[in-house]
OpenMM code with the backbone's topology and positions (N, CA, C; nanometers):
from openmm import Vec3, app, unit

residues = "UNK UNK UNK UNK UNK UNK UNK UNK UNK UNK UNK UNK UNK UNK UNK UNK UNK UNK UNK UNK UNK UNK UNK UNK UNK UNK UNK UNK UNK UNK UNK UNK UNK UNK UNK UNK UNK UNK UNK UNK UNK UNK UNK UNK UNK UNK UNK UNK UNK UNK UNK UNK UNK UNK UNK UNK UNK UNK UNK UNK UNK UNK UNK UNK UNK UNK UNK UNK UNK UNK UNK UNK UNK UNK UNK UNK UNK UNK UNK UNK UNK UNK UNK UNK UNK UNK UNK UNK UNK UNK UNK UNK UNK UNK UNK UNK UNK UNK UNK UNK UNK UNK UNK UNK UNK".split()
positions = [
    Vec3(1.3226, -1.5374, 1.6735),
    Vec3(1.2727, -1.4018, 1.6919),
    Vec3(1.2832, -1.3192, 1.5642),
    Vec3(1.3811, -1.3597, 1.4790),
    Vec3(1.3804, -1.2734, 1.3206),
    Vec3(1.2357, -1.2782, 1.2917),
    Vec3(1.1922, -1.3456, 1.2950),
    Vec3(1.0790, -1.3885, 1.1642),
    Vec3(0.9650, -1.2841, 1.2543),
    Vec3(0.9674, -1.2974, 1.4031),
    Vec3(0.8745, -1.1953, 1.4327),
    Vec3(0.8759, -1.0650, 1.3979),
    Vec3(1.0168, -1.0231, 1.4121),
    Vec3(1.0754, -0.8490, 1.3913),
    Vec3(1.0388, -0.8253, 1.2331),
    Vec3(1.0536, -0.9224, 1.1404),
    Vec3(1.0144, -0.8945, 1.0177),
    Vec3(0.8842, -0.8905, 1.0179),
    Vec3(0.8066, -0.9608, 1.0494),
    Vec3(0.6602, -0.9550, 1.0272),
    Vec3(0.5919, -0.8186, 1.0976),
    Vec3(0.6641, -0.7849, 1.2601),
    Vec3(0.6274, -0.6673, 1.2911),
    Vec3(0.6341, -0.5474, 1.2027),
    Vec3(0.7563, -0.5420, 1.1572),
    Vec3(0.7873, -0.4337, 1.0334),
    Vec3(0.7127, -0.4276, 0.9354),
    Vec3(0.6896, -0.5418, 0.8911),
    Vec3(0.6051, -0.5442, 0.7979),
    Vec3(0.4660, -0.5215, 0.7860),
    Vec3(0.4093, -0.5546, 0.9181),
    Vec3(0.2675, -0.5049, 0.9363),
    Vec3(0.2744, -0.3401, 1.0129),
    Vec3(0.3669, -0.3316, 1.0254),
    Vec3(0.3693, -0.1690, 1.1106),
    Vec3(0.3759, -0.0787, 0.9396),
    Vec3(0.4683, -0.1364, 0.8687),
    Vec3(0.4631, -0.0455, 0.7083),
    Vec3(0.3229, -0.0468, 0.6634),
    Vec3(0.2770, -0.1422, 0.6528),
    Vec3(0.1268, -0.1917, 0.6322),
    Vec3(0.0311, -0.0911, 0.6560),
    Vec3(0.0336, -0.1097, 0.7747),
    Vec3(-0.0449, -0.0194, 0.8715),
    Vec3(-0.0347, 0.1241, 0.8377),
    Vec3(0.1133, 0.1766, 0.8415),
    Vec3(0.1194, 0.3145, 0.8077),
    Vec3(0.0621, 0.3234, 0.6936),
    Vec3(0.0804, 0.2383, 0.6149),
    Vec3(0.0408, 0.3318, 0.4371),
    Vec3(-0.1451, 0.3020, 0.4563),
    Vec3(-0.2100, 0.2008, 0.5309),
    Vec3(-0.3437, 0.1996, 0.4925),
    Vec3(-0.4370, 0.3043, 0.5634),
    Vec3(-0.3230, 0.3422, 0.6836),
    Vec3(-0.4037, 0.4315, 0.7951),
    Vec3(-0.3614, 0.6073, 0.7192),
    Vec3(-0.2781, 0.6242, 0.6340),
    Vec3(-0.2401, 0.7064, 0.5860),
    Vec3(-0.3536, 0.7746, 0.4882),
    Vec3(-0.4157, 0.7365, 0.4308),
    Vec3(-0.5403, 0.7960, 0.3560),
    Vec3(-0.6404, 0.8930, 0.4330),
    Vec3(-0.5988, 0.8768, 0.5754),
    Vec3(-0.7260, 0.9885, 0.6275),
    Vec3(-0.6594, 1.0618, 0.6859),
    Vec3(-0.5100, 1.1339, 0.6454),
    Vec3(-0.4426, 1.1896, 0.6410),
    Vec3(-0.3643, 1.2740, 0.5328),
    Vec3(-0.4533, 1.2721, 0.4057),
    Vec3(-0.4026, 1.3060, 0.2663),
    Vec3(-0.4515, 1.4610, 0.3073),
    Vec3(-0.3807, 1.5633, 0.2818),
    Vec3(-0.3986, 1.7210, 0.2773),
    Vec3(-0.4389, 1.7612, 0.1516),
    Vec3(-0.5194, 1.8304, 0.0869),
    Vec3(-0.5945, 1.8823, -0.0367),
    Vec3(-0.5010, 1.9408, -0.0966),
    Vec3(-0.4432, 1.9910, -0.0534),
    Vec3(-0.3308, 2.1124, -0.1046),
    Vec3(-0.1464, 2.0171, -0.0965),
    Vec3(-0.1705, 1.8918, -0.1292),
    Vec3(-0.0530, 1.8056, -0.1161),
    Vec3(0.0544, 1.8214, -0.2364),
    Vec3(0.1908, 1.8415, -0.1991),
    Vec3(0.3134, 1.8809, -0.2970),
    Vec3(0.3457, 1.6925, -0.3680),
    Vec3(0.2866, 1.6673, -0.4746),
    Vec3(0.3346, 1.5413, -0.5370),
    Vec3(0.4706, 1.5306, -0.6331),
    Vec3(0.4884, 1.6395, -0.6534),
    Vec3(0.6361, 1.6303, -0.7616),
    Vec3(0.5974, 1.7443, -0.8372),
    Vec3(0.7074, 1.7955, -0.9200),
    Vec3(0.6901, 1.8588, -0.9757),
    Vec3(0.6046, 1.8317, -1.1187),
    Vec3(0.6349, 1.7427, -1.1238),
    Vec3(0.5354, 1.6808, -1.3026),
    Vec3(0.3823, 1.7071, -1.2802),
    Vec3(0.3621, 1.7092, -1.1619),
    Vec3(0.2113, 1.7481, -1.1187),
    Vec3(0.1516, 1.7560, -1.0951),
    Vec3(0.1540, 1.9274, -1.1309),
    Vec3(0.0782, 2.0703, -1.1022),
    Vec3(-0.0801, 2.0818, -1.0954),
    Vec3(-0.1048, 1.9996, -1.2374),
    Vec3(-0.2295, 2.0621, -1.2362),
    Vec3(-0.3259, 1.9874, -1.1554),
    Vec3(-0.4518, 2.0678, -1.1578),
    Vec3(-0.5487, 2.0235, -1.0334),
    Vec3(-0.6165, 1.8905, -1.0805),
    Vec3(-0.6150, 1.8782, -1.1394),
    Vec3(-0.6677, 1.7133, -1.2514),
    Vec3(-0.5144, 1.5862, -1.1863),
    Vec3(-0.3938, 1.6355, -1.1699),
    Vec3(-0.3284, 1.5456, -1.1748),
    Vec3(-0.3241, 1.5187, -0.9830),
    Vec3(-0.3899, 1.5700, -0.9481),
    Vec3(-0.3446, 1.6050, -0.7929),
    Vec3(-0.5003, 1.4928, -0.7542),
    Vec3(-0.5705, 1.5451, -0.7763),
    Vec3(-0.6563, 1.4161, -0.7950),
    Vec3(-0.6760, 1.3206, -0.8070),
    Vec3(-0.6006, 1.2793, -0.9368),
    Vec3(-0.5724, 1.1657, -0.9767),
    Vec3(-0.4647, 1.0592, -0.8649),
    Vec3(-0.3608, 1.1491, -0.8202),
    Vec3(-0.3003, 1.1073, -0.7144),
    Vec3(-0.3539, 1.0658, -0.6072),
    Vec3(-0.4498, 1.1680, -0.5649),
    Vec3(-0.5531, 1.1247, -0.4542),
    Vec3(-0.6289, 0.9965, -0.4438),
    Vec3(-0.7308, 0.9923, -0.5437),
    Vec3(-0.7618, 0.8731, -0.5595),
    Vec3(-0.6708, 0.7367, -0.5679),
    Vec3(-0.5288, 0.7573, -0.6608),
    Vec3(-0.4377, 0.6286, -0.6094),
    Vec3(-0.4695, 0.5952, -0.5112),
    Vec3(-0.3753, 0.7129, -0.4260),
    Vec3(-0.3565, 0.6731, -0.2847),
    Vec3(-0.4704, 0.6427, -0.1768),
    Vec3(-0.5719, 0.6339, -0.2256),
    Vec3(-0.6955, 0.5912, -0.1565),
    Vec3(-0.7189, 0.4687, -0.1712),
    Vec3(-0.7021, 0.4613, -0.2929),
    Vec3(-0.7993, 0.2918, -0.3254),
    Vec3(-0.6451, 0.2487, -0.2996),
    Vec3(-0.5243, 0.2684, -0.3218),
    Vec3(-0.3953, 0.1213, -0.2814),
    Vec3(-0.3848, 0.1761, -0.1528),
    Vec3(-0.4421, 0.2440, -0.0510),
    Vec3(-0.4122, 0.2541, 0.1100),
    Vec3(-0.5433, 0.1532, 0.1460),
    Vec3(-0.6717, 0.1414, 0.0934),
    Vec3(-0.7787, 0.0577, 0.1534),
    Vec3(-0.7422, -0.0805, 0.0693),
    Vec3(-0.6404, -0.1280, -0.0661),
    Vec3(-0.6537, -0.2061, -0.0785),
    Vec3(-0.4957, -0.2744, -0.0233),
    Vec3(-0.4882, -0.2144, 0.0815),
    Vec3(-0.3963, -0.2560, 0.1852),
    Vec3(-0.4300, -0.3421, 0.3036),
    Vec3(-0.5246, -0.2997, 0.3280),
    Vec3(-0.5795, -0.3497, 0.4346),
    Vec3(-0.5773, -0.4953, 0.4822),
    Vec3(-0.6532, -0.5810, 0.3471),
    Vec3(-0.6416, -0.7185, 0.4054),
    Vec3(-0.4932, -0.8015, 0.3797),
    Vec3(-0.3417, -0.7325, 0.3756),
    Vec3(-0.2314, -0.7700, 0.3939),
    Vec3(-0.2078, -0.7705, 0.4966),
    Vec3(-0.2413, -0.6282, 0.5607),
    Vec3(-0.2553, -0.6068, 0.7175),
    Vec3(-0.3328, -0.7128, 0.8043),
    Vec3(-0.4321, -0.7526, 0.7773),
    Vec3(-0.4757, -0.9010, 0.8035),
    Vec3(-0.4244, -1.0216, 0.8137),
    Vec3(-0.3841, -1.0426, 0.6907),
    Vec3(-0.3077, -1.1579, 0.6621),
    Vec3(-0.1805, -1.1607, 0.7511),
    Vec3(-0.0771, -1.0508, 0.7417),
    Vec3(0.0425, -1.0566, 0.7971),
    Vec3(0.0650, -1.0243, 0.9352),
    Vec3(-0.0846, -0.9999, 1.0046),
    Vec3(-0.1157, -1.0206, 1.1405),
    Vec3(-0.1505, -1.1385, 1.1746),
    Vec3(-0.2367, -1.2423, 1.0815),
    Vec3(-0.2113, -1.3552, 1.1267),
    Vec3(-0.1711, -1.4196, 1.1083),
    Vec3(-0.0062, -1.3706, 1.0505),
    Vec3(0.0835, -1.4627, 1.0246),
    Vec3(0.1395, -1.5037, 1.1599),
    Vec3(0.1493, -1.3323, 1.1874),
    Vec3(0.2171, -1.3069, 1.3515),
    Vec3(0.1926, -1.4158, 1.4019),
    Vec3(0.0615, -1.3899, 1.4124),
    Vec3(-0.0116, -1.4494, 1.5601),
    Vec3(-0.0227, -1.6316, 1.5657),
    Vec3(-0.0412, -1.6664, 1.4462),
    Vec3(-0.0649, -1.8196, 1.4284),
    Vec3(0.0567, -1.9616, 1.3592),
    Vec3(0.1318, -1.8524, 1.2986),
    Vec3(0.3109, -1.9253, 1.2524),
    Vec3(0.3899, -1.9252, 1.3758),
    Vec3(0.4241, -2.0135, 1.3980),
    Vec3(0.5272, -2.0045, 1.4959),
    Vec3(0.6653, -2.0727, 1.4797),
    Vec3(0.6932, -2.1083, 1.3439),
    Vec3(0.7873, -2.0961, 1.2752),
    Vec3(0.8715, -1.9805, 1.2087),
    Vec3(0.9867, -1.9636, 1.2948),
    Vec3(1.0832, -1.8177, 1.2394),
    Vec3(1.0491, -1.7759, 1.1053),
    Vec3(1.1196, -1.8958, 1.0597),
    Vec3(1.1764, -1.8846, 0.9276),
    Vec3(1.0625, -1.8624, 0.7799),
    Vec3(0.9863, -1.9370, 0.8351),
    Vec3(0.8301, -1.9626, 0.7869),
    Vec3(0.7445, -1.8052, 0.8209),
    Vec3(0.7791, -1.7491, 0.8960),
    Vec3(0.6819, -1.6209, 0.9594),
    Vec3(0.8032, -1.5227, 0.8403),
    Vec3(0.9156, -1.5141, 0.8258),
    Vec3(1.0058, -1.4197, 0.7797),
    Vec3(0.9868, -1.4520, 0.6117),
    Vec3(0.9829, -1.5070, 0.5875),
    Vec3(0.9484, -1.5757, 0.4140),
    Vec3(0.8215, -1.5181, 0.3679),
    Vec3(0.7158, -1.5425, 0.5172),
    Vec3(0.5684, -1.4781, 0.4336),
    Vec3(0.5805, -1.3482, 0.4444),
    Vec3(0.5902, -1.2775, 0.5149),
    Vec3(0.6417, -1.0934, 0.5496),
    Vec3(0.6942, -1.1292, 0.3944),
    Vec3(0.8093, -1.1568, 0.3646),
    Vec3(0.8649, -1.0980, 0.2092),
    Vec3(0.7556, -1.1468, 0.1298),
    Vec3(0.6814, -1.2537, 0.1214),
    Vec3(0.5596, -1.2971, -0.0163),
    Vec3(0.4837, -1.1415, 0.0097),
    Vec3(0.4162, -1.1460, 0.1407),
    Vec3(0.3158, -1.0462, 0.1624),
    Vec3(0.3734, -0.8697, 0.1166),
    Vec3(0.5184, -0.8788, 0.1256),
    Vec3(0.5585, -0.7614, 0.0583),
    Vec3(0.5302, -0.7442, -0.0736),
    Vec3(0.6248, -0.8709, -0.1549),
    Vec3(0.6200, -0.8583, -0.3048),
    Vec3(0.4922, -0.8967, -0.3335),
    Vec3(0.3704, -0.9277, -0.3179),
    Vec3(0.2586, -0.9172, -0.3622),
    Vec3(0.1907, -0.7808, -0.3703),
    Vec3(0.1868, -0.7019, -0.2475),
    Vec3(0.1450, -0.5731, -0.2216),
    Vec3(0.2277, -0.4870, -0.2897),
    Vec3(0.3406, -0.4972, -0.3206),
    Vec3(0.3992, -0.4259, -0.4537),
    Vec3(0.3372, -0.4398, -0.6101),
    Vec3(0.3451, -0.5576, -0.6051),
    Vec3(0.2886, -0.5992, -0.7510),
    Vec3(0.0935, -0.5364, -0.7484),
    Vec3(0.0494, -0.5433, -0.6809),
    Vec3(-0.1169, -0.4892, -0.6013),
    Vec3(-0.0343, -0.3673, -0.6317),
    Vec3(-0.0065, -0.3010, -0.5899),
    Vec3(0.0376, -0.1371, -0.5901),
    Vec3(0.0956, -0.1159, -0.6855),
    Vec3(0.1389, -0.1870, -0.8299),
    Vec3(0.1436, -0.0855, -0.9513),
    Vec3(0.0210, -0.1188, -1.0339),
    Vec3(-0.0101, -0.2564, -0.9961),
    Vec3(-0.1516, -0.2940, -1.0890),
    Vec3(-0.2457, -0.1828, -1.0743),
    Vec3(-0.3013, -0.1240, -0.9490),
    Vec3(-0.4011, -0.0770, -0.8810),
    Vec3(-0.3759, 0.0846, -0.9341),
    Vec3(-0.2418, 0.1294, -0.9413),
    Vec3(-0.2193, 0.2785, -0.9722),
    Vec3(-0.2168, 0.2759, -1.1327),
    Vec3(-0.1441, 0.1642, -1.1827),
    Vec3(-0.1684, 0.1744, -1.3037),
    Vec3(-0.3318, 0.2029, -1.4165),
    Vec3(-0.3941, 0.0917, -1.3665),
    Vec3(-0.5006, 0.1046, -1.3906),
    Vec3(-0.6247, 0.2382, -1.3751),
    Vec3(-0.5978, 0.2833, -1.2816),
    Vec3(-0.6613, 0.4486, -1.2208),
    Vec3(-0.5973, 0.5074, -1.3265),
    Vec3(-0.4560, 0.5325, -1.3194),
    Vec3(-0.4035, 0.6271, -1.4046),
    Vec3(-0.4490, 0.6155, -1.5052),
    Vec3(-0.4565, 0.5060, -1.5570),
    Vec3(-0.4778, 0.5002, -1.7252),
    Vec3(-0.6544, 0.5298, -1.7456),
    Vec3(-0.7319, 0.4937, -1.6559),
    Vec3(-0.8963, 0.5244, -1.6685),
    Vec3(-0.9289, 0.6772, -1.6595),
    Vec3(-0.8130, 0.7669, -1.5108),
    Vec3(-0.8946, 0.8685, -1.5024),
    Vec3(-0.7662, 0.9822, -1.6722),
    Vec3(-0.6553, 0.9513, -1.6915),
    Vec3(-0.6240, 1.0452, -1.8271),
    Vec3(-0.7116, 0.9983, -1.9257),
    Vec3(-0.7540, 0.8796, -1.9567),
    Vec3(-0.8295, 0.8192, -2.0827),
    Vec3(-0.9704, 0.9372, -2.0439),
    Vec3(-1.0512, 0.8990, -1.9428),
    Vec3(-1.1381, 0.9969, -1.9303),
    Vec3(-1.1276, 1.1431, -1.9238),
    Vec3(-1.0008, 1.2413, -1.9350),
    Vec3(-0.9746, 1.3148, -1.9276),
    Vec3(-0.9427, 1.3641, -2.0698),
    Vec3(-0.9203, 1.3010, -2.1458),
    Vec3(-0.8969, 1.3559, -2.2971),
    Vec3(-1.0681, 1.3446, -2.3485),
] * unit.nanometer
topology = app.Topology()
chain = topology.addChain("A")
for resn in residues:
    res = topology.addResidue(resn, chain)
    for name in ("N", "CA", "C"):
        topology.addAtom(name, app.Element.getBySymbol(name[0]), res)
């Protein structure tokens, strides 16, 4: 049953951050570093394109659920499917960041 509770968690985190984009407020508090209306944007868009390029983890780690029926084997991919979508989530912000300041100077 571990390997299910992890994979649930893991696709329920999933889920929250991809379903989370049609929930971004215009007027959103990101930190104090920033203010300006250029950087609030820029945030926006992150969080758009790494919440939709969430999605097919959410896939994957649903049919891990559904078709592993090995514990240990279902709890191992939940952690791959994590540390990949991490590594996806600085590639993906990195890259924005650096296109939309480059276009901004």
């Amino acid at each position: 049953m571990f390997g299910t509770y992890v994979c649930g968690f893991v696709l329920a985190l999933f889920l929250q951050y991809s379903l989370s984009v049609f929930f971004i407020k215009r007027k959103r508090h990101y930190g104090i570093w920033t203010q300006t209306v250029a950087s609030r944007r820029i945030w926006r868009k992150i969080h758009a394109a790494t919440s939709a390029a969430t999605f097919p983890f959410d896939i994957a780690v649903l049919a891990v659920l559904i078709f592993v029926k090995n514990q240990e084997i279902k709890a191992w991919l939940a952690l791959v499917a994590v540390i990949f979508w991490a590594i996806m989530i600085l590639i993906v912000s990195t890259v924005i960041f650096r296109r939309e300041t480059k276009s901004a100077n």
